[in-house]
C-alpha positions, 0 to 999 in steps of 0.5 A: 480505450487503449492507448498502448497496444502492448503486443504490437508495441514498437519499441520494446525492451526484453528484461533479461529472464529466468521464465519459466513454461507458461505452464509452470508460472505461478499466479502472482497474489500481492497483499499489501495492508495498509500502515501496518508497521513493520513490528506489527506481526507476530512474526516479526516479533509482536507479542501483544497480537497474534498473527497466525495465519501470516506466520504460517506463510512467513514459515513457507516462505521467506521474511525479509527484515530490510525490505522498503516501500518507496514512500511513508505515505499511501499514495505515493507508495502505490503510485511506485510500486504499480508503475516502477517510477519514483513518485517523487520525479511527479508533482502530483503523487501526494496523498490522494483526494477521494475525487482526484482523477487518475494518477496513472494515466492510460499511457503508461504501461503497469505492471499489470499491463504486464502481466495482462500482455503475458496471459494473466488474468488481473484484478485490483481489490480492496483499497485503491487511492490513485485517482479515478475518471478523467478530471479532478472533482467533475467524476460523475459517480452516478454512470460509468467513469470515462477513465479507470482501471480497465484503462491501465491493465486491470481485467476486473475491478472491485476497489474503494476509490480512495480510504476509508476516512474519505468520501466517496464511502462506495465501492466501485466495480469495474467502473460503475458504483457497486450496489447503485442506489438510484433513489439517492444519486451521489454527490461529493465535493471536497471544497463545500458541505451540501445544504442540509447535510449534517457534519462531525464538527456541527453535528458530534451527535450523530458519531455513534460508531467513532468520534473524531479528534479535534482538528484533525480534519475527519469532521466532514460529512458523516457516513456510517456514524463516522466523520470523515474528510470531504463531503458527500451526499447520496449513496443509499444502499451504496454506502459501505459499512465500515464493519463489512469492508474486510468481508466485502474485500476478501469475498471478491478476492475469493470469487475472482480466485475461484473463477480464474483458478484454470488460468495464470492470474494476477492479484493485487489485493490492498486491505484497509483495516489498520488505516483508520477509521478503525472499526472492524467486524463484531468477530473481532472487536473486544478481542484484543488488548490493544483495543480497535488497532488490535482488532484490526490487525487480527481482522487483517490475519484473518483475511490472509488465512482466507486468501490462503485457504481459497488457494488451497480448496482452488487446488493451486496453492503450491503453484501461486506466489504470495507477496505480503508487504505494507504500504508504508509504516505504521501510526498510531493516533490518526485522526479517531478517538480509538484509544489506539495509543492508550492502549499499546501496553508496551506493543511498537508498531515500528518494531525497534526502528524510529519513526513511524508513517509519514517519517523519513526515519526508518519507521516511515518505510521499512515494512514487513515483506514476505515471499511464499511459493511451495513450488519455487521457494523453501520455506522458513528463511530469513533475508537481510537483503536489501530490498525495495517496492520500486524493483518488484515491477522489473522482477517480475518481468524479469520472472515472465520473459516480459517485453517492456515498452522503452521508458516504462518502470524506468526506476525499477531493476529486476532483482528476482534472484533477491526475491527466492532468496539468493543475496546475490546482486542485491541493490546496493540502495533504495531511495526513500521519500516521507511526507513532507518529500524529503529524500533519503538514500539507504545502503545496507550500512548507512542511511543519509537524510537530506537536509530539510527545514520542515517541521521536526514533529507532527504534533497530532500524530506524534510523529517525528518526521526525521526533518532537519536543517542538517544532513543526517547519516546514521550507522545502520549497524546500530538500529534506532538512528540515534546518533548523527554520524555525518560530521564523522564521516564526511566521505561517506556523507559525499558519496550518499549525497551525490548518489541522490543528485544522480537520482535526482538527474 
């Protein structure tokens, strides 16, 4: 049940507003990929893959070239952007286990509870990874969970309940197993395997589709010929195939377009594709140069193309607002024997920016950003306004008139004037936070990394992390992050750091 009723909420606060009729507001469709680096699209200057379809909304809109996510990680980049809180101010925002419970509990107000509050219908579709059902390893993935979507906003429902690299590999619709196979109930633990159950590291023969790295942890239980992190038991005719998950996606997403087409909605579509595993549909693999990272970013093309033309068959293409962004930066060698760093041939996931997921360079969260609506935007501009995840909640709400509940999105500020193009009140920094959660704060001229004694590099991965024992400050004129400046510019290094005590505070 609710444990907030937003219209009769006591305590509310009214975002100052530039709302428009309830009969003039635009659905509201958020894509947001999953590691796709902020050189990965065409439009922002890849060569190596071509990305149609998100070049035509870019064309229609506005691309945005200094736009954030709040984390270089997925977790807590979803946790932020959904609720309008740094994740950082919680110790239980790191990336998620497949069987975590909810992350965003039902007390909290979202931001879809705010677009449900202003008459929207909402959906979450695609990949999810914020935690289901009410307890950490005790969900009971054979009947209703007690806790979910239904709780913080979400009218419907269709998601993977973490990545695709982690069990459980079922989707779940509105709280319930999808396509429930009763003849094989699921069992999944993250702590032990389940006797009898063959794994990637005991059994490599059975990977026919993708073949794990060594010691990087997707060696567990085996789902679809590919290892994967946690065990898993069950699921039937449940378990998604790797290759149908862009489909099963995109097919929901169309079906909830074209049953709410009469009435303002709210989408909050997540793709998979370029997260690994790796392994799109047969239409797509062998196409591209880069190998199975290339495949998938086309595959990802492809899913913005069929989003875009459902709007428009659905006859509300001019009057629905897109958001195209990514959840954090790209990396490359993951955890599967892809060929994916092998085969680049001179492409950069991060574009010419440092570092890459995980980092607290730049590479870790600048990402690619696009805003469309033919009825509020011109198209074919560029912005170097600042921009981050964190105020999307605030400026929507500021777009609906909403009436937010005192405390909630307490990190975010609305900045919708920013997002139809105008560089007027642009934040004047963002915070971000890498994986190992050190802190950076972002101006439009410098960027300060806090001190950290974390490892430099990611082995692995081949990641640098930005982590150092010294305070780092980079002239951001200059792109690449390059030169430590902070020994030349002490005043601006005491002004950045005491900017992130505030936030801290």
């Amino acid at each position: 049940m609710r444990k907030h009723p937003y219209i009769l909420c006591s305590a509310l606060l009214a975002l100052p507003t530039m709302a428009t009729a309830q009969s003039e507001r635009p659905n509201v469709v958020f894509i947001l990929a999953d590691d796709l680096g902020y050189g990965d699209l065409s439009c922002y200057g890849a060569s190596n893959v071509s990305t149609p379809h998100v070049d035509r909304l870019a064309s229609q809109g506005i691309r945005f070239t200094q736009a954030h996510a709040v984390a270089a990680t997925s977790t807590p980049s979803r946790y932020a952007l959904l609720t309008g809180e740094y994740s950082w101010r919680r110790p239980d925002t790191d990336i998620a286990a497949g069987n975590a419970k909810m992350i965003i509990g039902p007390q909290q107000f979202t931001m879809a509870d705010m677009f449900h509050a202003a008459g929207y219908r909402t959906a979450a579709i695609g990949k999810w990874h914020l935690g289901l059902g009410d307890k950490t390893g005790q969900q009971d993935w054979n009947a209703p969970l007690p806790c979910g979507l239904q709780d913080i906003g979400f009218d419907y429902h269709y998601i993977m309940a973490a990545t695709a690299d982690r069990v459980p590999c079922v989707f779940i619709e509105n709280g319930f197993v999808a396509n429930y196979d009763p003849e094989a109930p699921i069992e999944v633990s993250y702590e032990r395997n389940f006797e009898g159950e063959p794994t990637g590291k005991d059994n490599p023969e059975l990977l026919y589709n993708l073949k794990a790295c060594p010691n990087h942890g997707h060696n567990m239980s085996i789902v679809n010929g590919i290892g994967r992190i946690g065990y898993m038991k069950g699921g039937g005719k449940a378990l998604w195939k790797d290759e149908d998950i862009a489909d099963s996606i995109t097919s929901h997403a169309i079906r909830f377009i074209e049953e709410n087409r009469d009435e303002p909605f709210f989408l909050y579509l997540c793709t998979n594709d370029i997260h690994v595993p790796r392994f799109p549909h047969e239409r797509f693999r062998g196409k591209n140069m880069m190998g199975l990272r290339g495949d998938a970013i086309a595959q990802f093309d492809w899913t913005v193309g069929q989003i875009t033309a459902a709007l428009e068959k659905a006859g509300i293409a001019d009057n629905t607002l897109i958001v195209l962004t990514s959840d954090n930066g790209p990396v490359v060698n993951d955890g599967y024997e892809d060929r994916a760093e092998e085969l680049l041939q001179g492409h950069s996931p991060a574009g010419p920016l440092r570092g890459n997921k995980y980092s607290a360079f730049e590479g870790g969260t600048r990402v690619p950003f696009i805003v469309a609506w033919p009825n509020g935007i011109q198209g074919g501009k560029e912005s170097r306004t600042l921009m981050s995840h964190i105020d999307l909640f605030a400026s929507f709400g500021e777009m609906l008139g909403a009436r937010i509940p005192k405390g909630a999105c307490p990190d975010s500020r609305p900045h919708w004037a920013n997002l139809m193009g105008s560089d007027r009140d642009a934040r004047p920094y963002v915070v971000e936070q890498s994986l190992s959660h050190t802190l950076s704060i972002r101006t439009p001229e410098w960027k300060y990394i806090e001190p950290s004694n974390r490892r430099a590099f990611m082995e692995l991965e081949k990641v640098e992390t930005g982590n150092s024992p010294e305070p780092q400050l980079y002239d951001m004129s200059i792109e690449g992050e390059r030169e430590n400046v902070a020994t030349k510019h002490p005043e601006i290094l005491q002004q950045l750091q005491e900017i992130l005590e505030q936030e801290r505070k």
